[in-house]
N, C-alpha and C positions, 0 to 999 in steps of 0.2 A: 810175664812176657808171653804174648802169645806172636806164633811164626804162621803164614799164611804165603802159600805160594800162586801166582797169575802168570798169564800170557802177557796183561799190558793192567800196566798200573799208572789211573788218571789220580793226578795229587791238586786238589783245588776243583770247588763245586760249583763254582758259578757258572756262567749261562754256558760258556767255551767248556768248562771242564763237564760238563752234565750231558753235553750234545756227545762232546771227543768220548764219553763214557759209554753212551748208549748206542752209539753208532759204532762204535769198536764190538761190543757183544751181540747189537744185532747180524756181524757180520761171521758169527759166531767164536771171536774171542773170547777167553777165562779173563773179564776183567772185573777190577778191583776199582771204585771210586772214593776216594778221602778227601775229605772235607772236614777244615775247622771250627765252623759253624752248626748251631743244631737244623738248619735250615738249608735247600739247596739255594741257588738262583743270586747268590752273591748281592751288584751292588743292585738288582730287581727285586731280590726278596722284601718280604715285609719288613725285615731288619733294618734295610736302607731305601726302598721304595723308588730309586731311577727309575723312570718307564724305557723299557726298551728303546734305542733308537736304529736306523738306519739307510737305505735308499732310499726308501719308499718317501722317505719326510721331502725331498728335492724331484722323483723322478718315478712319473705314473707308473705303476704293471713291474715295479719295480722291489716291491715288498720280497723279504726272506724268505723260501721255502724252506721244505726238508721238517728235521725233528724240531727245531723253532717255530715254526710255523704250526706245525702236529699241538705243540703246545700252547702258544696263544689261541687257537683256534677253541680247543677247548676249556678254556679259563673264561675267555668271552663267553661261550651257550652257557657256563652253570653259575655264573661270576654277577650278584646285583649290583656290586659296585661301578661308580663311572670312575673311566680313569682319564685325569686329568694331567698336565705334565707332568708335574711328579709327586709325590706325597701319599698318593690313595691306593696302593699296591697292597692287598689284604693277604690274609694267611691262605684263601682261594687258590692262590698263587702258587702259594708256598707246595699244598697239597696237592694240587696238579703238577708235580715235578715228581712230589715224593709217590705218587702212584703211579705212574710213569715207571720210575724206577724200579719197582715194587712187582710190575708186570713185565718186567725185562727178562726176558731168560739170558743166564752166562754171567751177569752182574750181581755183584757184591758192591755192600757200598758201609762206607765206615763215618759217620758223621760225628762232630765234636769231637776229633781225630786232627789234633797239629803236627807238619811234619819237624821233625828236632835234627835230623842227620841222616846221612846220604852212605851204604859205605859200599863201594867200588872193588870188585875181583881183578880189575888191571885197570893202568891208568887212566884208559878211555872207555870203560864201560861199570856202569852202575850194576850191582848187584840184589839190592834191597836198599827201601828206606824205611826209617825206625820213626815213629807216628806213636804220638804220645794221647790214650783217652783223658779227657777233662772228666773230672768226678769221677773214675771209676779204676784209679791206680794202677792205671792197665798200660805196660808198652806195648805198640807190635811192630812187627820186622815183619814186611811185606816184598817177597822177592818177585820178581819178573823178567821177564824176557825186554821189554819195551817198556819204557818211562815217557807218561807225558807231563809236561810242568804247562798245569793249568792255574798256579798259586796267584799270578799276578804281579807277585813281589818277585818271579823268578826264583823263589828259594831251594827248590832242587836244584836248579845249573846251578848255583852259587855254590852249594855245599858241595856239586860233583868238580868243580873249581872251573867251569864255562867262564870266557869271556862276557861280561857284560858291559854296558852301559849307560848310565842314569845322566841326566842334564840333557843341555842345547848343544847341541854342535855349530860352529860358526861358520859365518857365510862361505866362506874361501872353502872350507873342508869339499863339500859339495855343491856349493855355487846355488842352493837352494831358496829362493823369494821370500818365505816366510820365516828362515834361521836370523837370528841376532847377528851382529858383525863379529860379533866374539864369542868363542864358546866357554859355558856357564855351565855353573851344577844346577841350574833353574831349571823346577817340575812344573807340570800343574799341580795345582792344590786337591785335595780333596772340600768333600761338600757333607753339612749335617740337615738332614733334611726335617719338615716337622707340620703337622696336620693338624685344622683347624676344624670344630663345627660349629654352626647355628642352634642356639639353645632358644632361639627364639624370643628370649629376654634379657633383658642386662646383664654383662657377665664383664665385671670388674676384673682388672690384671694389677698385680702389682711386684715388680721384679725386685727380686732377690739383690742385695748389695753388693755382690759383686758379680751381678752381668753388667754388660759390659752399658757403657755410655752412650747412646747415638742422639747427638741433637741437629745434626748439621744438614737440611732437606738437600744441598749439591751432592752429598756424600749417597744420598739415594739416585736421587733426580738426575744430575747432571754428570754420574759416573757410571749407568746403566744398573743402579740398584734399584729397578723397581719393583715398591710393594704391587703389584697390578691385579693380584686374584687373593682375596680375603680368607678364602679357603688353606692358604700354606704352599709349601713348596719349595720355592727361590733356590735354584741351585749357587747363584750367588753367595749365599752364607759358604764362603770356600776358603780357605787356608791352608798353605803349604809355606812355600820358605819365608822364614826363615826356616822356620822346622824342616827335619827330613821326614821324609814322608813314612820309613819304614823305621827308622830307630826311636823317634818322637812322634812315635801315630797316638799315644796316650795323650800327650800332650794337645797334640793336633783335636782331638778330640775334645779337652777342654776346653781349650779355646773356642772350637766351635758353639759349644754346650753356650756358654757366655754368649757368643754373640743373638745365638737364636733366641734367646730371651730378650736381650737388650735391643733387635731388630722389631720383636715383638710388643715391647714395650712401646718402641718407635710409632709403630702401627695404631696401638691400641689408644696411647695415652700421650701422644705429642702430635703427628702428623697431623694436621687440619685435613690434610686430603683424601684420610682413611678412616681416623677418628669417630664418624656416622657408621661410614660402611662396617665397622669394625665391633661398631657395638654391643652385638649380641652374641659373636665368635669368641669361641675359647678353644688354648689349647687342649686338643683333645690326643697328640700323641708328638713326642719326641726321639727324633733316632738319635741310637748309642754306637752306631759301627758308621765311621765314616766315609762314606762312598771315595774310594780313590780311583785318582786318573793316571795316575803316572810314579811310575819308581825306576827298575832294573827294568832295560832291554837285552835280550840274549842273544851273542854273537850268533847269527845262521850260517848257511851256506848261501845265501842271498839277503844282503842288505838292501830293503825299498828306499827309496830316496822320496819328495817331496815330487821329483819329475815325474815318479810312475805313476801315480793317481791323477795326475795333472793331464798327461799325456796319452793318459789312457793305456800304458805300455799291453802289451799281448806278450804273453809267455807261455810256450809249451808248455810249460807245468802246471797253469791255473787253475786251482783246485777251490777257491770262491769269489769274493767280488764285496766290491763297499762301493758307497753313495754319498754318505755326509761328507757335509764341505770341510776342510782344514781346520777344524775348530780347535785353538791352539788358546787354550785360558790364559789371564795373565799372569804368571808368577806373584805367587803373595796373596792374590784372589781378594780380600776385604782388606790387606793391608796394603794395596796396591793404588795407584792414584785414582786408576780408573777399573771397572770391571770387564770379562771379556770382551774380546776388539767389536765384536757387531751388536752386542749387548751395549755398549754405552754408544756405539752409533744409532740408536732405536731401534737395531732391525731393520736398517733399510735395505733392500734386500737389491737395490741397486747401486751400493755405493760401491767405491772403488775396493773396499777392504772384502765384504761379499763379491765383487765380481774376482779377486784374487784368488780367494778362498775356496770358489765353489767347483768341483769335480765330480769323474763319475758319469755313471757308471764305470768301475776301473776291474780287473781282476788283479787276483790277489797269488803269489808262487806257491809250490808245495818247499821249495827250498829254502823261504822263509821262517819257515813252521819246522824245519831239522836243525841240530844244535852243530855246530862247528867242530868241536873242541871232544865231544863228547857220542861215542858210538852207538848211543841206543836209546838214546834221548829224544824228543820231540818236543815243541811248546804251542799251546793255543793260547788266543785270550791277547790282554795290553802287555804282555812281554816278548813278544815275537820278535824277529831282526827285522827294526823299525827305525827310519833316523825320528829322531824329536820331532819334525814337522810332518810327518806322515802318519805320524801316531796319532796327530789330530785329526782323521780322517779314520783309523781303522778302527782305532779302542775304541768305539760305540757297539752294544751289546747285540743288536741286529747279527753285525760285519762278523762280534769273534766268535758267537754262533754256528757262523758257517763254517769259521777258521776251525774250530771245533769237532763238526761233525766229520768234516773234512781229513784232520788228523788224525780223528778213530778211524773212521776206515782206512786211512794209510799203514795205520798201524797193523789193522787188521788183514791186510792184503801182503805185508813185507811176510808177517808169518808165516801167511797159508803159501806164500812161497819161498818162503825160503831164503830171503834177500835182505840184504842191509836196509836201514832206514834212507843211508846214504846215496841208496842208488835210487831207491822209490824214483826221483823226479826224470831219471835217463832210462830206467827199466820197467817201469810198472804205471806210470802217469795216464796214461789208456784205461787201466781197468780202472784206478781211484774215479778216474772221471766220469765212465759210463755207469759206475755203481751209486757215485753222487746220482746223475741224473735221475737213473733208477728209482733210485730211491727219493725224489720231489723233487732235488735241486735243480738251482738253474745256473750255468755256466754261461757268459754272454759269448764264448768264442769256441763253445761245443756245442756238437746235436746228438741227439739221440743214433749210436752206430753199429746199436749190439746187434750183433749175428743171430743168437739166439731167438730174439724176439719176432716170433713169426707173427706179428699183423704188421709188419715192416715190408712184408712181401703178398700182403691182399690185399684184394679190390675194395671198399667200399661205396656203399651206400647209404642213404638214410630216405627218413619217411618222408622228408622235406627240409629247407633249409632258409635261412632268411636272407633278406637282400637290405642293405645299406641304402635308405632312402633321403633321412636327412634328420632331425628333430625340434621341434619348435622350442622357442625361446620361455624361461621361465617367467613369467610375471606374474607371480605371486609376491606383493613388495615385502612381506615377512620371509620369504624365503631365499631373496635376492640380497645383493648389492648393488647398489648403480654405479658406487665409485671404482667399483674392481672391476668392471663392463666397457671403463674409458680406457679409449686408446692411448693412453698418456707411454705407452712405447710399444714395440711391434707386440702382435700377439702373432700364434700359430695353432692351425686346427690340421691334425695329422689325418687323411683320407688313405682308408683302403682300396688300391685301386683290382678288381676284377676283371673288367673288361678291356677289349678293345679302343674303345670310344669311353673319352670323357666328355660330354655336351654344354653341360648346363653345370653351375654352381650357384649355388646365393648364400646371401648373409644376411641376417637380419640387425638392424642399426637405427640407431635413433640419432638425432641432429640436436644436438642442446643449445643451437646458436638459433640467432633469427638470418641468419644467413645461409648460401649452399655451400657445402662442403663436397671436400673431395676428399679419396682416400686411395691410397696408391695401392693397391694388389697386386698379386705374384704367384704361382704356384711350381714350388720347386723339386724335384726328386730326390729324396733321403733315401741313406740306406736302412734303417731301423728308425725306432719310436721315440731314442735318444739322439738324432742326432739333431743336434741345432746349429750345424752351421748358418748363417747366413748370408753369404758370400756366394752362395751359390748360382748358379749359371741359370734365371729361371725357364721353365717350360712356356710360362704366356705369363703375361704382366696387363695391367688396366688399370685407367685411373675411376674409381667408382663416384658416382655426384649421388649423395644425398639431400633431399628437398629440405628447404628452411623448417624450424620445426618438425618435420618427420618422427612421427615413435613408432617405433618396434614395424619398421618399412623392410620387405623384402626387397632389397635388392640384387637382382639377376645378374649371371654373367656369361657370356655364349665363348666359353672357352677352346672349345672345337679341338680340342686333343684328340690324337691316334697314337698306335704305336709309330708314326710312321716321323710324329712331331716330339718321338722320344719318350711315349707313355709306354709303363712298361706293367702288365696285368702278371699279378702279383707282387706287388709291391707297394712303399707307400711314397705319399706325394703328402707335400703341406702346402698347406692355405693361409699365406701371409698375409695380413694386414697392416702395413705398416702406421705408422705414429700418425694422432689428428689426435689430443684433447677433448674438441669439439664432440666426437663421436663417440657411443659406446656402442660395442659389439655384445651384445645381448651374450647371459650365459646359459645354455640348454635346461630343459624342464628335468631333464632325466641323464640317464647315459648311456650312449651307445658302444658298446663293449669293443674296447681294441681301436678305440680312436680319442686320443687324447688331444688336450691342448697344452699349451705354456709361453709362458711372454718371457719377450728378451730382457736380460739384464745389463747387457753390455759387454765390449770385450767380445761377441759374437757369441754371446751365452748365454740358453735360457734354460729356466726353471718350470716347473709343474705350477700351475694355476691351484691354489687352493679351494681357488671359489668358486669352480668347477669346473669337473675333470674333461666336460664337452662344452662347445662354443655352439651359439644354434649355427644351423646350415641346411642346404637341401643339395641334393644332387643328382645328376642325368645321365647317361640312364643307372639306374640304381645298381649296387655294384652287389656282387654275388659272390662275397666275400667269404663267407662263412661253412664252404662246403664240405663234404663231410672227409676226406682227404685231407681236410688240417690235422684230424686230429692221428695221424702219422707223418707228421711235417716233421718231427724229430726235438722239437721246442714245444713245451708245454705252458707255455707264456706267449703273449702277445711282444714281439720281438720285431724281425724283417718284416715278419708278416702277420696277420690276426693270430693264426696257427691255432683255430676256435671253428669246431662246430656248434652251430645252434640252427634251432631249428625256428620253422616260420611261427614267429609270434601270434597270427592267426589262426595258426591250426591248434586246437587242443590236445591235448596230453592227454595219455600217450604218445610219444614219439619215441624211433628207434633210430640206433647206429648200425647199420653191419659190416660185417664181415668176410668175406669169400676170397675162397682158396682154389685153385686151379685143380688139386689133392686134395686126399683126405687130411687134419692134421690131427695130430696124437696133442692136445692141451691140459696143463694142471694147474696154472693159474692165470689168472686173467688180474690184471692193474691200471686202473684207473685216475687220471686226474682231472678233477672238475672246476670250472671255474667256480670265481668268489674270493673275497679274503686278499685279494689284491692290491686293489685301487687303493686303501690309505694305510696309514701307519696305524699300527697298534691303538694309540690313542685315539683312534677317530672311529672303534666303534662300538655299540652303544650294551650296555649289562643284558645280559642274555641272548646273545647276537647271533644269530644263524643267518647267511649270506642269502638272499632269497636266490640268485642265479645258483646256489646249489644243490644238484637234486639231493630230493631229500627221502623219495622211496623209489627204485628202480630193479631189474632182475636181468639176470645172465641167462640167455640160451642158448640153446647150440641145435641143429638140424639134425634129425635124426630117425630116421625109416619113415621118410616123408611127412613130418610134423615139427614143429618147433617143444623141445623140450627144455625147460626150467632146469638151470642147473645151479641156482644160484640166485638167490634176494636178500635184500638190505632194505631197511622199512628204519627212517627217523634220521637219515645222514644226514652231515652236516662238515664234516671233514674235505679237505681238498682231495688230499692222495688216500686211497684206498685200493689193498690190494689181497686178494679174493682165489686161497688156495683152493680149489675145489675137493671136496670129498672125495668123488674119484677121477680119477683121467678120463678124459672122453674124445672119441674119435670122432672128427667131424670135420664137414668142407665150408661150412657156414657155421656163421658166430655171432650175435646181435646183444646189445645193452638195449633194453626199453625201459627209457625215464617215466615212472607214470607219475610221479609228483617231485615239484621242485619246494625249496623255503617260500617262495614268493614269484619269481618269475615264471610268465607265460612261454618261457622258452624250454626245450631241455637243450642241456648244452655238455657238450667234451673236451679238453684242452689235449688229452692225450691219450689210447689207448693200446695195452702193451700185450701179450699172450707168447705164454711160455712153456715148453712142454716140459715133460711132468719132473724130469730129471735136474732141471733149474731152476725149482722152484723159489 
C-alpha cells in the first residue's frame, strides 16, 4: 500500500482526463493523473485508434484549440503516418501525450492504475480513492482536495454513490426530437477497430471457425455497412445491447473479435465488390480495448438537453463548445436492422435525418461538469450531465477535450481561491473563462477581457497589411471537382466587409446547358462565420444570366452598397447563390484566410463545403480587412470578424507588428497566437505537417535608448499558441513581433497578441 496526497486527482486518461490533468497543474495545482491503461489517449490511443473528432468536421475556423490542439499540432510535424478515419493512430501518438506529460511541472500521473473504491470523510465529500497497479501488487490510496471523474464509465460518482444515468430517456421526459417514445436502458454500442496493409502480392485470408458468418451483401450495402476503404477501420463493427456495455465489455469485446474477422473474410473472400481491391491486404493489426460510446451519465447541477445544442443556448457559465451533429448510433450496432441513422442513409448530407441532426456551433456549462450529489467532485469526458440525445453531439473526443481542459482549470481556480466546486459557475466563471482564453481556447460568447494584459490598451501598427481582393477559380481538373461546383442547392461565400463602400462583386460560373441561365443572388448581413440563416432580410439581390455554354465566365455585379444601404465595415456579409443545377460556381485555387463558404442543407442549415473552404470571387473596392488592430480584437479566431493580421502578400518578409504605449510599460511576458491548424479536422492533414501560414522564425523587441533591442527569438515554430516568459523584465513604450519566415506563406500573420507585466506571468 502506497498513500499519496494531491490538490486534484484526475482518475481516467483519455483525451478529457489528460487535458483536465494538464491544465489543472499548469494552473499550478498538485495533481495526480490515473489511468488504467499503459497508454494515455483512451478511445485515440493506438490501443483503439478513433481519430479525434469535432467542430471543425461541419463548421470552418472551427477546429479545437488550447492543450488538444498544442497536441495534435505536434504529432502531425514529427508523425509519417497518414491518418485516415480510423485505424492508423500509431504509438507517435501515444508518445506525444506521454511527453507532454513528462514535461509538465506539478503532475504525477499513475498509469495501468484501475480505480477499485472510493472512500468518503462525510457523506458528500470524497476523501481518497484506492487504485489498484496491474503487475506490480501495488494498492494506492490517493487523497485530494478535488476529484475529477474522467473514467468514462463514471466509476468514481458511482462508488461516491452520485446519481447517474445510463439508457434513452423518452420523448415525454423532455420533449426532445431525437429520444425514442419510450424510455429504454438502450446505449450506443462500442466499436473494434482493425488495420490493413499492402503487401503488394497475394495475401490469402482464411478465418478461424468461429468468427462469425457474413454472407448477405444487404447486411453491408443496404444497412450502411460499407466495406469503402481497403485499408480498415469501419467503425461499424459496433456492439452493445444486448450486452451492457460496462459489466459485459469482455464479452462485448468478443463478439467484436468475431465479427472483424468474419467482416474481413467478407471483404477478402466473398464480396465481388472488394474481392480484387482486396487482394494483396492483410491484416496487419487488430484492436483488443473496445472504443465505447456510451454507459453512466452523472447527475450535474445542469442537465443539457437535446434543445441546447440545437438551439444554440448561451449560458453564463460556458466554459467550452461542441460542433458534431447528433450522432446518435443505433442500439445493437451489427445486430441492429440497420446501421447508424446517416450511415445507412449514404451520407447524404441533405436528408431529412442530417438536417435534424446537424448543430453547432453550441457552448457547453461549467455546471454540467459539477456532480450534484457529491461536494467535491467534477466529471469531464462521455459522462457529464448529458440526456442520451445530447450525448450524440458532445462525446466526440475534440468536444470532451475541451470539457477537460476546462474542468482542470476549474478545479484549479476553486483552490487558489478558496471556494466550492459548487459555486465555481456563480462565483468564479470570469476567471475559468479568461484563463481558458488565455491559455488558446476559444469561447464563441467571450473575448478576450483581462485587465491585466496591457497590449489591450496600445496603439498598433504594422509594416503593412493586406487587402481582400478576390481569388481565381481552381482549374486544375486533378485538383477540382465539377460535381461539388453545381449549384444543385444554395451555396454561401462569407465576405469581410472593411470599407465604407461595397462596388463590385463577381463570381466565376460556368453554363453546362446550351441554353442561358439565370441565377438568383443575394448578399445578406450575418453576425459571425456560422451563421447560416437564410431567411434573412437581403442587402441587394440580382438575377445573374450566364451565356449558353459559358466556362469559368466572370460574372459582374454592381452592387452599390454603403453604410448608408445598411453595410456595416467591420463585419461580415455572405454572397448567396441560390439553386440552378445547370451552373456550377467554380471552387477557388487557394484560400483566402477568414472567408469561408458552405452550402445549404435545408431546414435553413448549412454546412462547411469540403471541397473547398473558398468559392472563387472578386471584389470592389478591395477590403482592408486584415489590419493590424485585429490582432487585440479580443478573439483569436476568425469569428464576427477576421480578427487576423497579415500582412501584404507582396511585400517580403520580414514583416512587423507593433506596439505603442502612451507610458512606459514594465513587460515579462509576451503570448502569441498564430494562425494555421484551423481550417480542417485532424484528419485532413498530411504526416509531417507544419501550417505554412505559420510563422516559423520570428523575434521580440522592445525600444530602448533609441534603438530597437532583441529581447526574444524562436527559430523552427510551428505551434499556434506560444507564450514567451522573458529573461528579464523590460521597460519600454514600444514593443514589436518581426516575422522573418513563415512554414510556407508569403504573409506574416497574428491572430492575437497578449503582454503581461512581470508579476502575471
Amino acid at each position: 500500500m502506497r498513500q499519496e496526497r494531491y490538490d486534484v486527482v484526475v482518475c481516467g486518461g483519455g483525451l478529457a482526463g489528460f487535458c483536465a490533468a494538464v491544465a489543472s497543474a499548469r494552473q499550478g495545482a498538485r495533481t495526480c493523473l490515473v489511468q488504467d491503461r499503459p497508454v494515455f489517449g483512451g478511445n485515440s490511443s493506438s490501443e483503439v485508434r478513433v481519430t479525434p473528432h469535432g467542430a471543425a468536421a461541419f463548421h470552418v475556423y472551427a477546429r479545437e484549440t488550447g492543450i488538444i490542439s498544442e497536441l495534435l499540432i505536434e504529432e502531425r510535424a514529427h508523425n509519417h503516418e497518414v491518418i485516415f478515419e480510423n485505424g492508423w493512430t500509431n504509438s507517435v501518438w501515444d508518445m506525444t501525450m506521454y511527453d507532454l506529460a513528462m514535461r509538465t511541472p506539478n503532475l504525477t500521473f499513475h498509469l495501468n492504475t484501475s480505480i477499485v473504491d472510493v472512500r468518503k470523510s462525510a457523506e458528500r465529500r470524497i476523501e481518497a480513492v484506492i487504485g489498484l497497479v496491474a503487475n506490480a501488487e501495488t494498492t494506492l490510496e490517493l487523497s485530494g482536495d478535488i476529484f475529477i471523474d474522467c473514467t468514462g464509465d463514471g466509476l468514481v460518482a458511482d462508488h461516491a454513490g452520485c446519481e447517474w444515468h445510463m439508457g434513452s430517456e423518452g420523448r415525454e421526459e423532455y420533449d426532445e426530437p431525437h429520444a425514442p417514445l419510450q424510455a429504454s436502458g438502450d446505449v450506443m454500442g462500442s466499436s473494434l477497430l482493425f488495420k490493413t496493409m499492402d503487401t503488394g502480392a497475394p495475401a490469402p485470408f482464411e478465418a478461424p471457425e468461429w468468427a462469425a458468418k457474413l454472407d448477405n451483401p444487404d447486411f453491408f450495402y443496404k444497412q450502411g455497412r460499407r466495406p469503402n476503404d481497403m485499408r480498415g477501420g469501419y467503425w461499424w463493427i459496433e456492439i452493445g445491447v444486448p450486452w451492457h456495455t460496462i459489466r459485459e465489455n469482455e464479452d462485448i469485446r468478443h463478439q467484436l473479435t468475431r465479427y472483424v474477422l468474419g467482416v474481413w473474410d467478407w471483404i477478402k473472400n466473398k464480396d465481388p465488390q472488394t474481392k480484387e481491391l482486396a487482394a494483396h491486404h492483410a491484416i496487419d493489426w487488430i484492436g483488443q480495448v473496445p472504443g465505447k460510446r456510451e454507459s453512466r451519465r452523472i447527475q450535474g447541477l445542469y442537465l443539457m438537453t437535446e434543445h441546447d445544442p440545437q438551439n444554440r443556448t448561451v449560458f453564463e457559465d460556458e466554459i467550452a463548445y461542441g460542433g458534431w451533429f447528433l450522432d446518435l448510433h443505433t442500439p445493437g450496432g451489427l445486430l441492429a436492422p440497420t446501421s447508424e441513422h446517416a450511415s445507412s442513409e449514404g451520407y447524404d448530407e441533405t436528408s431529412s435525418y442530417m438536417v435534424k441532426s446537424y448543430c453547432g456551433p453550441y457552448g457547453i456549462p461549467l455546471r454540467s461538469t459539477i456532480a450534484r450529489d457529491v461536494d467535491n467532485l467534477m466529471m469531464a469526458g462521455r459522462n457529464i450531465s448529458v440526456t442520451h440525445a445530447a450525448l450524440g453531439t458532445v462525446r466526440v473526443m475534440g468536444t470532451t477535450a475541451l470539457i477537460g481542459q476546462a474542468v482542470g482549470t476549474s478545479a484549479a481556480i476553486a483552490l487558489k481561491r478558496g471556494i466550492a466546486v459548487q459555486d465555481l459557475p456563480t462565483e468564479a466563471v470570469r476567471d475559468v473563462q479568461q484563463i481558458l482564453l488565455r491559455d488558446g481556447c476559444f469561447l464563441p460568447n467571450s473575448v478576450n477581457e483581462d485587465e491585466r494584459d496591457l497590449a489591450r490598451t496600445a496603439r498598433l501598427s504594422a509594416s503593412s497589411e493586406a487587402a481582400v481582393v478576390g481569388i481565381n477559380p481552381e482549374t486544375d481538373t486533378a485538383r477540382r471537382d465539377p460535381a461539388s461546383e453545381c449549384l444543385r442547392q444554395r451555396k454561401g461565400q462569407w465576405l469581410a466587409i472593411a470599407e465604407e463602400a461595397l462596388d463590385r462583386v463577381s463570381v466565376c460560373l460556368s453554363n453546362l446547358s446550351d441554353e442561358e441561365q439565370t441565377v438568383d443572388a443575394c448578399i445578406v448581413p450575418v453576425d459571425h462565420i456560422w451563421d447560416y440563416r437564410t431567411e434573412l432580410q437581403p442587402l441587394a439581390a440580382v438575377k445573374l444570366k450566364v451565356k449558353p455554354g459559358a466556362a469559368f465566365e466572370w460574372i459582374d455585379w454592381d452592387v452599390r452598397l454603403t453604410s448608408a444601404s445598411g453595410l456595416k465595415p467591420g463585419s461580415y456579409v455572405r454572397l448567396d447563390l441560390l439553386s440552378n443545377p445547370n451552373v456550377n460556381w467554380h471552387v477557388a485555387s487557394g484560400v483566402v484566410p477568414a472567408h469561408t463558404c458552405a452550402y445549404e442543407m435545408g431546414g435553413g442549415k448549412m454546412r462547411r463545403d469540403w471541397n473547398g473552404p473558398t468559392r472563387s470571387f472578386r471584389i470592389e473596392p478591395p477590403q482592408h480587412c486584415f489590419g493590424p488592430e485585429q490582432a487585440v480584437s479580443g478573439v483569436a479566431r476568425p469569428h464576427h470578424y477576421t480578427n487576423l493580421w497579415r500582412s501584404d502578400p507582396a511585400e517580403l518578409l520580414s514583416q512587423w507588428l507593433e506596439l505603442t504605449w502612451e507610458q512606459t510599460q514594465s513587460i515579462g511576458c509576451v503570448e502569441l497566437s498564430f494562425p494555421g491548424h484551423l481550417l480542417w479536422e485532424y484528419r485532413g492533414y498530411a504526416p509531417f505537417y507544419r501550417d505554412p501560414q505559420c510563422p516559423k522564425d520570428y523575434r521580440i523587441e522592445a525600444w530602448a535608448d533609441g534603438e530597437w533591442t532583441e529581447v526574444a527569438a524562436v527559430r523552427g515554430n510551428y505551434q499556434r499558441h506560444c507564450r514567451h516568459k522573458l529573461e528579464r523584465p523590460i521597460e519600454t513604450a514600444k514593443l514589436r513581433v518581426v516575422v522573418e519566415a513563415t512554414n510556407g506563406d508569403p504573409s506574416a500573420a497574428i491572430y492575437e497578441i497578449r503582454c503581461y507585466p512581470p508579476q502575471d506571468e
